[in-house]
mmCIF entry with sequence, helices, sheets and N, C-alpha, C, O atoms, coordinates in Angstrom:
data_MODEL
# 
_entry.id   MODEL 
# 
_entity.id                         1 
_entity.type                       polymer 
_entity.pdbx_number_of_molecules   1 
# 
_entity_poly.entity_id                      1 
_entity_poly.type                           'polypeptide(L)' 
_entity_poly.nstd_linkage                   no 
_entity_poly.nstd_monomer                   no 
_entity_poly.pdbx_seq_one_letter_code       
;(UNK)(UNK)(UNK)(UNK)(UNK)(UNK)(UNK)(UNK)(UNK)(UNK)(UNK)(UNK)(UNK)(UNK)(UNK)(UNK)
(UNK)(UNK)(UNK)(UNK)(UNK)(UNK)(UNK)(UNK)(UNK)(UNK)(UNK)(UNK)(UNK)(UNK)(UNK)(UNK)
(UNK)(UNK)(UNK)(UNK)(UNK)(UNK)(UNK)(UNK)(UNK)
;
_entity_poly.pdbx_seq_one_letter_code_can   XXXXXXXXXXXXXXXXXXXXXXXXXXXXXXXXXXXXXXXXX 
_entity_poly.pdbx_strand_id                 A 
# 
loop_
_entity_poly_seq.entity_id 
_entity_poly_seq.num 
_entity_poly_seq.mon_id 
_entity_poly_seq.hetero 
1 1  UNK n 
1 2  UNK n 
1 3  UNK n 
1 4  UNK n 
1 5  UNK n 
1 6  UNK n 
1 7  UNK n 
1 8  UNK n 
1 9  UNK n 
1 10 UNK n 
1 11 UNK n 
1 12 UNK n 
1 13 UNK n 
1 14 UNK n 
1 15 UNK n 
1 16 UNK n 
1 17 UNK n 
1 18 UNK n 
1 19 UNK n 
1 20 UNK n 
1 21 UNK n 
1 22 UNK n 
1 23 UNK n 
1 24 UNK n 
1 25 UNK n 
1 26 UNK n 
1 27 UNK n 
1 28 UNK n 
1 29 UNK n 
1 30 UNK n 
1 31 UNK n 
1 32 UNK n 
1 33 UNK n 
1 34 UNK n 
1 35 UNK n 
1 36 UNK n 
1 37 UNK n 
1 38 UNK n 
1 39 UNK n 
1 40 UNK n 
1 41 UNK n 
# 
_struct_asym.id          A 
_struct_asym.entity_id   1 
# 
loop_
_struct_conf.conf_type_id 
_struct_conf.id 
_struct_conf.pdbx_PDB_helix_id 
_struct_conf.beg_label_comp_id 
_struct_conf.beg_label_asym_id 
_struct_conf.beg_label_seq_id 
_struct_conf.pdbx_beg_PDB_ins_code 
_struct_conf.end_label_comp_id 
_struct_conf.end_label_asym_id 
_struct_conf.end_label_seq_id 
_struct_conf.pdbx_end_PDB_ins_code 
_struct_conf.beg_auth_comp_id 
_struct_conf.beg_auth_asym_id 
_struct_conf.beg_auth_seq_id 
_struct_conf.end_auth_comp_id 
_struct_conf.end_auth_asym_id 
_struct_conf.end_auth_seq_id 
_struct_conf.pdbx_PDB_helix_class 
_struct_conf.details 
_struct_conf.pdbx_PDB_helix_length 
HELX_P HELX_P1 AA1 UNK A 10 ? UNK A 13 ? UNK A 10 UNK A 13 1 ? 4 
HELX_P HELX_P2 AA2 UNK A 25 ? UNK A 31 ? UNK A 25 UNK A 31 1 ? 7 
# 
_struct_conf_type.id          HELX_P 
_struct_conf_type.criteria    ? 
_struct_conf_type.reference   ? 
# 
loop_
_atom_site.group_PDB 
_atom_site.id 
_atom_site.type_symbol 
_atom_site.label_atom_id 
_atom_site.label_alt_id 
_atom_site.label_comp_id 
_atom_site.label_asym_id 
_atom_site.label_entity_id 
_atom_site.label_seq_id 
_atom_site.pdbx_PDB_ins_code 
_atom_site.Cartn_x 
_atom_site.Cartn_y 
_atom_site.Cartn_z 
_atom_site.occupancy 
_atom_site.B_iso_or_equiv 
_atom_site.pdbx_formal_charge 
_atom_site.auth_seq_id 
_atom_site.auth_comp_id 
_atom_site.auth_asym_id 
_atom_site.auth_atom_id 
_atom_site.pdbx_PDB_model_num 
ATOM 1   N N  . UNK A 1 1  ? 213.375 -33.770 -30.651 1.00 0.00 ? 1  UNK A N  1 
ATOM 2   C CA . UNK A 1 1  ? 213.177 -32.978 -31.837 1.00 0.00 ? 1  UNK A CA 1 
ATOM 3   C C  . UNK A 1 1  ? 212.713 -31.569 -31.449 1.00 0.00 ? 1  UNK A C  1 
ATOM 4   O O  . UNK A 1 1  ? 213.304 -30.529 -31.739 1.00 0.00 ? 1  UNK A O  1 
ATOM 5   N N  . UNK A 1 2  ? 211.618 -31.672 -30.781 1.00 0.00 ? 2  UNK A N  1 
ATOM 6   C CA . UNK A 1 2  ? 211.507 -30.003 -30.124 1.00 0.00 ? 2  UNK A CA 1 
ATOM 7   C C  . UNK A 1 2  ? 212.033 -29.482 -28.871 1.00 0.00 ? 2  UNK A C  1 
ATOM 8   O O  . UNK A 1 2  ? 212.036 -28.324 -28.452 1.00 0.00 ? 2  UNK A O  1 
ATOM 9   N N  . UNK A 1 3  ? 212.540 -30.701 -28.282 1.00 0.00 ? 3  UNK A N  1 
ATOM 10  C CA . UNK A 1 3  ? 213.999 -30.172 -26.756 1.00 0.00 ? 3  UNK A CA 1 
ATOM 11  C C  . UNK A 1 3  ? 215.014 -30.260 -27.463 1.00 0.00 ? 3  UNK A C  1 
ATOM 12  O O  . UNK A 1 3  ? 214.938 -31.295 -28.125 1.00 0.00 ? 3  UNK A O  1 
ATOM 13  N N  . UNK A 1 4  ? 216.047 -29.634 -27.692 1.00 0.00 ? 4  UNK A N  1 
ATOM 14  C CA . UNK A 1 4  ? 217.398 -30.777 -28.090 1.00 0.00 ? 4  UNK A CA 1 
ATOM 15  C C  . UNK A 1 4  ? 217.393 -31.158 -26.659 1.00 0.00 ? 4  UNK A C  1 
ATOM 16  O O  . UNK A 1 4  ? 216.767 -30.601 -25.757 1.00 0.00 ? 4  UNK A O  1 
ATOM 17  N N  . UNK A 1 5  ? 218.069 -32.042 -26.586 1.00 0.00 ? 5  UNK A N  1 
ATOM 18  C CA . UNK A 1 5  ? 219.132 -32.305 -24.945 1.00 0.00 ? 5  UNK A CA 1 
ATOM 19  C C  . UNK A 1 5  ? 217.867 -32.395 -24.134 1.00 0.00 ? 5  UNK A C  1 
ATOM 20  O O  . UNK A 1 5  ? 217.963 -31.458 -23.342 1.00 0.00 ? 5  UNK A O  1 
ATOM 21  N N  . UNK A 1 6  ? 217.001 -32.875 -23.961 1.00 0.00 ? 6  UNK A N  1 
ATOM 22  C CA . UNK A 1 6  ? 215.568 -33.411 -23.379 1.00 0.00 ? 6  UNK A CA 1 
ATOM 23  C C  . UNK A 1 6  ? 215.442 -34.885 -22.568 1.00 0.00 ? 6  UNK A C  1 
ATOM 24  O O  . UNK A 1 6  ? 214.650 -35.489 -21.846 1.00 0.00 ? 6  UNK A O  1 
ATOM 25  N N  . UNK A 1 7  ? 216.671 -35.033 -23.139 1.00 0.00 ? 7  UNK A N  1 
ATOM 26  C CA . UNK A 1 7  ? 216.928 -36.612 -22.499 1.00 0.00 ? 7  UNK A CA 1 
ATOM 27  C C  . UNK A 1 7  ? 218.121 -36.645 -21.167 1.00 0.00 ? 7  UNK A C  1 
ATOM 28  O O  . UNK A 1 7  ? 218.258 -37.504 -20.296 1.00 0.00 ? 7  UNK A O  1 
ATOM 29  N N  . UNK A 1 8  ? 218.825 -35.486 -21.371 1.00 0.00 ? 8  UNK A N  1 
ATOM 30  C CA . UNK A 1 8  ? 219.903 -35.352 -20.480 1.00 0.00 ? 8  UNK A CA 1 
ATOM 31  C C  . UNK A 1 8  ? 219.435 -34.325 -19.349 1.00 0.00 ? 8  UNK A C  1 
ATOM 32  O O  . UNK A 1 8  ? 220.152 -34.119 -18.371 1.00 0.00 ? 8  UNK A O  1 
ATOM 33  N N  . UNK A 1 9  ? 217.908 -33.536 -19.561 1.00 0.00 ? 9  UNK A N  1 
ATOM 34  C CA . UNK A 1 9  ? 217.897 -33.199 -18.487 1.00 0.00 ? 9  UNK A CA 1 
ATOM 35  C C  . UNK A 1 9  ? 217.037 -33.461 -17.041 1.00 0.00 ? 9  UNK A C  1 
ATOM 36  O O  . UNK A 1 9  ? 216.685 -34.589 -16.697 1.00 0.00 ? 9  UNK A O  1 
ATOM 37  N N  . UNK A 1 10 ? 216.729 -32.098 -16.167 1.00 0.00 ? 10 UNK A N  1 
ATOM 38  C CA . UNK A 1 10 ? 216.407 -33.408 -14.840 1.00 0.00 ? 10 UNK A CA 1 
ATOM 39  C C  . UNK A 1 10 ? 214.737 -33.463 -14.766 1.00 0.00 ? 10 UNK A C  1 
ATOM 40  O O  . UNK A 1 10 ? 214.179 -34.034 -13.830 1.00 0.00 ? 10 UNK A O  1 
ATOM 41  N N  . UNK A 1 11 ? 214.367 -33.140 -15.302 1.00 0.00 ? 11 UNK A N  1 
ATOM 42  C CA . UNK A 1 11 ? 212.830 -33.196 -15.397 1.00 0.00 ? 11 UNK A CA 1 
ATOM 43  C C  . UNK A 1 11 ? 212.605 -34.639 -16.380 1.00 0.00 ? 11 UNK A C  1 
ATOM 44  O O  . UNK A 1 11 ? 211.406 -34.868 -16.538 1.00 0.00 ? 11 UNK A O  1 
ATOM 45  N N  . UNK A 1 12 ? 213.232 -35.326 -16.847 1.00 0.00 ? 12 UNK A N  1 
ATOM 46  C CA . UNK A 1 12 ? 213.166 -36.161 -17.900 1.00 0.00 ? 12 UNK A CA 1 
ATOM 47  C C  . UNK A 1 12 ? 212.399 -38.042 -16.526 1.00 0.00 ? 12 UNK A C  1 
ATOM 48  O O  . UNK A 1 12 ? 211.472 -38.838 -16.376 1.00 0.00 ? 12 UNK A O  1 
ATOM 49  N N  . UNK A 1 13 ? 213.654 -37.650 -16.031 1.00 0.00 ? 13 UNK A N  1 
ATOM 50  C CA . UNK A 1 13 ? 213.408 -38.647 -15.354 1.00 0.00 ? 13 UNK A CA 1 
ATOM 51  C C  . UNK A 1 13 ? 212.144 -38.482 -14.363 1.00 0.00 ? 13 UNK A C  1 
ATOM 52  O O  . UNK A 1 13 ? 211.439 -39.490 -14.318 1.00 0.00 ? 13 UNK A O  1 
ATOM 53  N N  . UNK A 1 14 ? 211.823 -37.650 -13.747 1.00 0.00 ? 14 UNK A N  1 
ATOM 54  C CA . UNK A 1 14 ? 210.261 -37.604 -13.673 1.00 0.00 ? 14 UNK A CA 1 
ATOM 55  C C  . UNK A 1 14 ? 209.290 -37.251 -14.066 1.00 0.00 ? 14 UNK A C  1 
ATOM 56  O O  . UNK A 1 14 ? 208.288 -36.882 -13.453 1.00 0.00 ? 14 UNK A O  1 
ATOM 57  N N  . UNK A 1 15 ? 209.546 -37.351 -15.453 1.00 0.00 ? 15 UNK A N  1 
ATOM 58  C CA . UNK A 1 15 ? 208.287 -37.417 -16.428 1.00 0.00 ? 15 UNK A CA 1 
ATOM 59  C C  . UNK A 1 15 ? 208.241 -38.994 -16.755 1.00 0.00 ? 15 UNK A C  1 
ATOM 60  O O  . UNK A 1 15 ? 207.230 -39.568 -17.159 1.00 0.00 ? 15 UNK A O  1 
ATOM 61  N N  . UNK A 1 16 ? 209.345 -39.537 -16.547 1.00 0.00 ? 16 UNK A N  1 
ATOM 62  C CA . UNK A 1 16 ? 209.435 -40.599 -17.158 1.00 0.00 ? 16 UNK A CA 1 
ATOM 63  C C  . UNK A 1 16 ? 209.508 -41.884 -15.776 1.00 0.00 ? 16 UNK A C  1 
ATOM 64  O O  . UNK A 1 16 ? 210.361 -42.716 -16.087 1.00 0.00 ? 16 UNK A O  1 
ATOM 65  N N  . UNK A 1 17 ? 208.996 -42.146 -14.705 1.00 0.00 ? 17 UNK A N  1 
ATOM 66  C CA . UNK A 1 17 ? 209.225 -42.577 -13.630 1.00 0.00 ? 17 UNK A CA 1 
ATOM 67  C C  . UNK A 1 17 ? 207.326 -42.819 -13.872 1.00 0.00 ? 17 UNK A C  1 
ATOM 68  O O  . UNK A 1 17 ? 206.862 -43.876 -14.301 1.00 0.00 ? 17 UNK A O  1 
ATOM 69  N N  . UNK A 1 18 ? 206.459 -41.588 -13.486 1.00 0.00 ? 18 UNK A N  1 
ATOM 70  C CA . UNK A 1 18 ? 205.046 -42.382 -13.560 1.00 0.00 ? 18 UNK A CA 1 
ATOM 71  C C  . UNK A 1 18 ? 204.163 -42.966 -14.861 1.00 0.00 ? 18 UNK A C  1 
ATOM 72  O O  . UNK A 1 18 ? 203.164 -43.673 -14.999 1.00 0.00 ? 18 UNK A O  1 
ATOM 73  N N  . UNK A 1 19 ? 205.439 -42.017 -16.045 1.00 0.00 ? 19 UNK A N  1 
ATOM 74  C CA . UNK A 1 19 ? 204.790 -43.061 -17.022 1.00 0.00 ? 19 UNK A CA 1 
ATOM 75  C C  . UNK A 1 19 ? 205.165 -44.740 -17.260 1.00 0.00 ? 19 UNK A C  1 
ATOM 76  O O  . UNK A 1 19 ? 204.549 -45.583 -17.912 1.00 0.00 ? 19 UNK A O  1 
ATOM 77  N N  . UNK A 1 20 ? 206.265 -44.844 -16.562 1.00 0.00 ? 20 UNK A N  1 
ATOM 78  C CA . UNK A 1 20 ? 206.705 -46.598 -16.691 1.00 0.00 ? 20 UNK A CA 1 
ATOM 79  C C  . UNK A 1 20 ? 205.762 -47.081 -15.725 1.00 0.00 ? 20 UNK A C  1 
ATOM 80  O O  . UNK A 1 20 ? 205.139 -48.019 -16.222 1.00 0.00 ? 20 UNK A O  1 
ATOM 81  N N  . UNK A 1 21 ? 205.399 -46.834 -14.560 1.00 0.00 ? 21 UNK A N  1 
ATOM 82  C CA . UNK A 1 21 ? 204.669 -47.407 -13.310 1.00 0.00 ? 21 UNK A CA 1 
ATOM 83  C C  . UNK A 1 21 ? 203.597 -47.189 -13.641 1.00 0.00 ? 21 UNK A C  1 
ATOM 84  O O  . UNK A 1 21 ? 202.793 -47.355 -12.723 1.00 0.00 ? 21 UNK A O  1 
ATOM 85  N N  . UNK A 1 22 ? 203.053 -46.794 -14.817 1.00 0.00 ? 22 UNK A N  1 
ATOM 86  C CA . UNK A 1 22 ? 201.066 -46.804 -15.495 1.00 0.00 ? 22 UNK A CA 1 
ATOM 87  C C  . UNK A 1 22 ? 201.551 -47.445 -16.443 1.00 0.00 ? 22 UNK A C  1 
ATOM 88  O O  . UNK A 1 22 ? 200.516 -47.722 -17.048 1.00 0.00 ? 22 UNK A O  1 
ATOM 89  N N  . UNK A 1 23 ? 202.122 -47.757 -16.850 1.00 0.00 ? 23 UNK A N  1 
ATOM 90  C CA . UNK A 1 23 ? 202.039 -48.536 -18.139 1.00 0.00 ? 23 UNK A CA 1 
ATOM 91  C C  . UNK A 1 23 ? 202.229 -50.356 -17.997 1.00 0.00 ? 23 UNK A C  1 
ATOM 92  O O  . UNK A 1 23 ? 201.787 -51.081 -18.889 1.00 0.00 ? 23 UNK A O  1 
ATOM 93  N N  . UNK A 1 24 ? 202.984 -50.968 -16.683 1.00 0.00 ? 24 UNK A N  1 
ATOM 94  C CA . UNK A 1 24 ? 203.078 -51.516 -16.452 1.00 0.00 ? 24 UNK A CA 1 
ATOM 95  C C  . UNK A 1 24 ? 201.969 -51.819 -15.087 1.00 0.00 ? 24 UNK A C  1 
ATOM 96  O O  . UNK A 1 24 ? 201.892 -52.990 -14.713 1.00 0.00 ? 24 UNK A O  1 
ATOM 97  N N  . UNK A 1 25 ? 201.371 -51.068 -14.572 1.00 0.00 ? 25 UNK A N  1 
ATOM 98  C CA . UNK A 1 25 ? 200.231 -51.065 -13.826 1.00 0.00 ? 25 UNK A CA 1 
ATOM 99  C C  . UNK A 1 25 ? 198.894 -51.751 -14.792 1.00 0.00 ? 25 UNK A C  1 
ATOM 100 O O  . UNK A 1 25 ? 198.162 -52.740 -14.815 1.00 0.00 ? 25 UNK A O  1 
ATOM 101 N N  . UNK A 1 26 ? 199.070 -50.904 -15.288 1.00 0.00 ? 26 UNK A N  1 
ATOM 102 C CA . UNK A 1 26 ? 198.088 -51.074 -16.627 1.00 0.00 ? 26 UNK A CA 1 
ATOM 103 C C  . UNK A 1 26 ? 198.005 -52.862 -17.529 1.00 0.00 ? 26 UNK A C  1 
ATOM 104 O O  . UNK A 1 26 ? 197.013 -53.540 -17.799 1.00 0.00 ? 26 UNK A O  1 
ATOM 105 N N  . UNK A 1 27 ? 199.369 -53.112 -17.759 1.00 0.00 ? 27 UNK A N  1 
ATOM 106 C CA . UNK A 1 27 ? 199.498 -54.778 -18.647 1.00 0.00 ? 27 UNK A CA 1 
ATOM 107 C C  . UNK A 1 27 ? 198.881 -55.705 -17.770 1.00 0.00 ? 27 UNK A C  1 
ATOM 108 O O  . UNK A 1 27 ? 198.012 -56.518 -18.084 1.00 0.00 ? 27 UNK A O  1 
ATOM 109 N N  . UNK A 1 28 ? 199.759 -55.402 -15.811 1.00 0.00 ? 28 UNK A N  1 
ATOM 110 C CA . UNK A 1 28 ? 199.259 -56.507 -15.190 1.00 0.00 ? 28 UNK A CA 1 
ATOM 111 C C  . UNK A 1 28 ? 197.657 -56.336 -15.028 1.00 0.00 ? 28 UNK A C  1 
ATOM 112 O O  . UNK A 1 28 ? 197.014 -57.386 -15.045 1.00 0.00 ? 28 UNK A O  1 
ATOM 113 N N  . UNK A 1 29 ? 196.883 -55.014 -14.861 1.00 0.00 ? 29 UNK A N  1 
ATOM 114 C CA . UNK A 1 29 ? 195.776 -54.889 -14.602 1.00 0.00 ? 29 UNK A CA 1 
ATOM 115 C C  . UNK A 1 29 ? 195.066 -55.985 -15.786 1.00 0.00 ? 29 UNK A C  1 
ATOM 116 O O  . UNK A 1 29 ? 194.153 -56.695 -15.363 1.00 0.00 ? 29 UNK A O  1 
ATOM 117 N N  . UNK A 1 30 ? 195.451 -56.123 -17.176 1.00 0.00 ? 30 UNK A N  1 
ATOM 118 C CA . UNK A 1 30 ? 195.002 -56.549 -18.187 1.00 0.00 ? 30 UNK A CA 1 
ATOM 119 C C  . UNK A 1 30 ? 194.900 -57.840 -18.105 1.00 0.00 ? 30 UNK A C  1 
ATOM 120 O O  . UNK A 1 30 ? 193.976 -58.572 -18.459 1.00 0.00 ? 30 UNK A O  1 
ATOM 121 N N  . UNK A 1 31 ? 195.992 -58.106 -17.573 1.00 0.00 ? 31 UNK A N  1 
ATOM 122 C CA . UNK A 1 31 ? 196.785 -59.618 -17.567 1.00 0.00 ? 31 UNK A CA 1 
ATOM 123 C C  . UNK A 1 31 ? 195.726 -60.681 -16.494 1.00 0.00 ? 31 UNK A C  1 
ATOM 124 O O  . UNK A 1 31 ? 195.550 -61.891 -16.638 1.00 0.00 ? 31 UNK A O  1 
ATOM 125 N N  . UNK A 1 32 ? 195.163 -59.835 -15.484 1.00 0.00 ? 32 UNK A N  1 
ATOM 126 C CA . UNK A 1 32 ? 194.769 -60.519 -14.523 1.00 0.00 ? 32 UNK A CA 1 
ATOM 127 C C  . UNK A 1 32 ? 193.085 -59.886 -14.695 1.00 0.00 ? 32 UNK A C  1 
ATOM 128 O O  . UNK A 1 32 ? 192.439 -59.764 -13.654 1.00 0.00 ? 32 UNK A O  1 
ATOM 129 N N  . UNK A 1 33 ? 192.547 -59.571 -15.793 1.00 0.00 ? 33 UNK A N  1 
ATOM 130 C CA . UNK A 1 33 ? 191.229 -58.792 -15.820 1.00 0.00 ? 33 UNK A CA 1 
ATOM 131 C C  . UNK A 1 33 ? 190.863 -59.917 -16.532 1.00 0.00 ? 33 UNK A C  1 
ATOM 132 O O  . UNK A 1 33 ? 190.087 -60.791 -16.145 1.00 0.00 ? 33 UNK A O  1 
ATOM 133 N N  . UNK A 1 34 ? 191.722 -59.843 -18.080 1.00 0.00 ? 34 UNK A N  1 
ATOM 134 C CA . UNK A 1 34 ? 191.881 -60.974 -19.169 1.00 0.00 ? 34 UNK A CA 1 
ATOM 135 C C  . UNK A 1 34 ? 191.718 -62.128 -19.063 1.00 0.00 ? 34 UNK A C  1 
ATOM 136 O O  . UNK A 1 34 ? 191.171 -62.915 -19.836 1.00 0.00 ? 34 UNK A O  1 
ATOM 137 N N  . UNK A 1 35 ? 192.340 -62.336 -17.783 1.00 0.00 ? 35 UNK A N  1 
ATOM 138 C CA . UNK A 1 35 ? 191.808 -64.129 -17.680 1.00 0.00 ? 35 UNK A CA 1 
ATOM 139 C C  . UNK A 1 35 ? 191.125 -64.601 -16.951 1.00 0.00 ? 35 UNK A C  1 
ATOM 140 O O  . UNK A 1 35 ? 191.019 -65.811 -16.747 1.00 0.00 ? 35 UNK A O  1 
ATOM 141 N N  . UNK A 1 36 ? 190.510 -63.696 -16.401 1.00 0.00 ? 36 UNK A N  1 
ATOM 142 C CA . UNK A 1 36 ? 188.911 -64.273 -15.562 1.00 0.00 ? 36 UNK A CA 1 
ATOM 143 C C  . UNK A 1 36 ? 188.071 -64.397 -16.319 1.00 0.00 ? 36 UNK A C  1 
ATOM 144 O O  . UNK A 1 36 ? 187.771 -63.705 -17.292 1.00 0.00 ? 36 UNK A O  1 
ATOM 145 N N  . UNK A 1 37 ? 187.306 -65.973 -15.614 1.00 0.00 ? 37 UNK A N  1 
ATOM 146 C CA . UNK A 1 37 ? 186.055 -66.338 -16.994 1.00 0.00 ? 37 UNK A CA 1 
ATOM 147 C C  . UNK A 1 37 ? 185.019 -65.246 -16.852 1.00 0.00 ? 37 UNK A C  1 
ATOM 148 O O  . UNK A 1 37 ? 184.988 -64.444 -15.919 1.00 0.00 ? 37 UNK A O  1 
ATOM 149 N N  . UNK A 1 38 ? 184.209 -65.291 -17.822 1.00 0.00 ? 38 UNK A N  1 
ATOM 150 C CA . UNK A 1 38 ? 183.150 -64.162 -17.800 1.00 0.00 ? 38 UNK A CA 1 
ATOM 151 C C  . UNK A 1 38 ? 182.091 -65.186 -16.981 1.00 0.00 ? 38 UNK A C  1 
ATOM 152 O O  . UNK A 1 38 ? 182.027 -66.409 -17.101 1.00 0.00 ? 38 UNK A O  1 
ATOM 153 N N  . UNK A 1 39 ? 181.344 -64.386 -16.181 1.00 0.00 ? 39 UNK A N  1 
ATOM 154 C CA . UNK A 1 39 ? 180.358 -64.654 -15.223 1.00 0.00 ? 39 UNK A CA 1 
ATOM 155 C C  . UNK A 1 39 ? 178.807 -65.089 -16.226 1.00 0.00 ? 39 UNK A C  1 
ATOM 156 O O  . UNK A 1 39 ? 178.100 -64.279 -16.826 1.00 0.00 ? 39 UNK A O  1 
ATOM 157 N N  . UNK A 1 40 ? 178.686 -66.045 -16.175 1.00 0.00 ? 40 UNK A N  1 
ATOM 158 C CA . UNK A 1 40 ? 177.346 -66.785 -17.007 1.00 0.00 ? 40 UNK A CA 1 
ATOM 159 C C  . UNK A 1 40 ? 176.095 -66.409 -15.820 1.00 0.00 ? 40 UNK A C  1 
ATOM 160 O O  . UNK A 1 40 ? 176.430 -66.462 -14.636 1.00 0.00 ? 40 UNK A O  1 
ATOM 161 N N  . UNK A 1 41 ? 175.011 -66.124 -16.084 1.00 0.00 ? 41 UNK A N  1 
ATOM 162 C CA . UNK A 1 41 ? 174.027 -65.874 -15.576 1.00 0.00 ? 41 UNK A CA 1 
ATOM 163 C C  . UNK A 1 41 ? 172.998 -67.225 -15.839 1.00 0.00 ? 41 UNK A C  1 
ATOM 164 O O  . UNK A 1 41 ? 171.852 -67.225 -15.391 1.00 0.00 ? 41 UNK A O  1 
# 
């Protein structure tokens, strides 16, 4: 909407390369944070 043609060009794909690899960094970080029991004292 504020590039036209933003998708076809070459900066797209590395803008878009470390946001998939944090975002999916991020689920498993969750995934494996999430299911550890909480530590009882």
């Amino acid at each position: 909407m504020l590039f036209p043609g933003y998708a076809e060009s070459g900066i797209a794909g590395f803008v878009r390369l470390p946001a998939a690899l944090g975002e999916i960094g991020i689920c498993l970080w969750l995934l494996v944070m999430g299911a550890r029991e909480p530590k009882t004292e």
